[in-house]
C-alpha positions as CSV (number, residue, x, y, z in Angstrom):
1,X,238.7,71.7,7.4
2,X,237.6,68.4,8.4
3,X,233.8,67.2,7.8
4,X,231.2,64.8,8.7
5,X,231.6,63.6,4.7
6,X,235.5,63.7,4.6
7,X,235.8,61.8,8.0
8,X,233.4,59.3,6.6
9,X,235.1,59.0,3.4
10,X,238.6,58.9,4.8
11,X,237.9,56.3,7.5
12,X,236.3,54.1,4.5
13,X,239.8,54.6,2.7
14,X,241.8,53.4,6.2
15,X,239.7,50.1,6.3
16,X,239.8,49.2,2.9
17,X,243.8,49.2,3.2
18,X,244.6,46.5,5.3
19,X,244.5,43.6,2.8
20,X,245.1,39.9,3.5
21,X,245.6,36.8,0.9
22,X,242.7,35.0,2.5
23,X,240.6,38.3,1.5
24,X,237.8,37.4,-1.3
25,X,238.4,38.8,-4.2
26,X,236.6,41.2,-6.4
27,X,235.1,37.9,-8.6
28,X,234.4,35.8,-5.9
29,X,232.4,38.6,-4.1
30,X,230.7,39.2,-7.4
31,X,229.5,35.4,-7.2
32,X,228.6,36.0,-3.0
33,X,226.8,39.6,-3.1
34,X,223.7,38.5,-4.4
35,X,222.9,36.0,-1.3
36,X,223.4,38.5,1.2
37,X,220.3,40.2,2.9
38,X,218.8,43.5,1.5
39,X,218.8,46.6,4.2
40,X,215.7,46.3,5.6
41,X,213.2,49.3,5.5
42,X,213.2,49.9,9.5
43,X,215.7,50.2,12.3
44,X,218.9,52.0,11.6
45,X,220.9,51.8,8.5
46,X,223.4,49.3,7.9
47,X,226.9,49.9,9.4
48,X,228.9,47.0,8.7
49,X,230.2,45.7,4.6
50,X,229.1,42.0,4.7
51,X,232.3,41.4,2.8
52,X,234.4,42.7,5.4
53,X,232.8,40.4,7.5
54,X,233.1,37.4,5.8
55,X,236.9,38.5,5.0
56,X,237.1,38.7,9.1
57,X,235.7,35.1,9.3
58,X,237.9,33.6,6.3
59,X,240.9,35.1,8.2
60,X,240.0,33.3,11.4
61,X,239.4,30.1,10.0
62,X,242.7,30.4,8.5
């Protein structure tokens, strides 16, 4: 039976799989995490990995 937490869960699985050399890697994002922005305390919570983001940008650069 499908659920809110399984859904979630599996459509985490389906974007992490779609890889690309360009993508940082698991040291380099170690080095990068700290400078990004903490979730602020109001407004809605985060949606959007800021390494997925900078993996999109690095990939149109390229």
């Amino acid at each position: 039976m499908w659920t809110k937490q399984s859904r979630g869960r599996l459509a985490q699985i389906a974007r992490k799989t779609k890889h690309y050399p360009s993508d940082l890697t698991d040291e380099a994002w170690d080095h990068l995490s700290p400078l990004m922005p903490k979730p602020g305390c109001r407004g809605l919570p985060r949606e959007v990995d800021f390494r997925e983001v900078i993996n999109a940008v690095q990939n149109r650069l390229l």
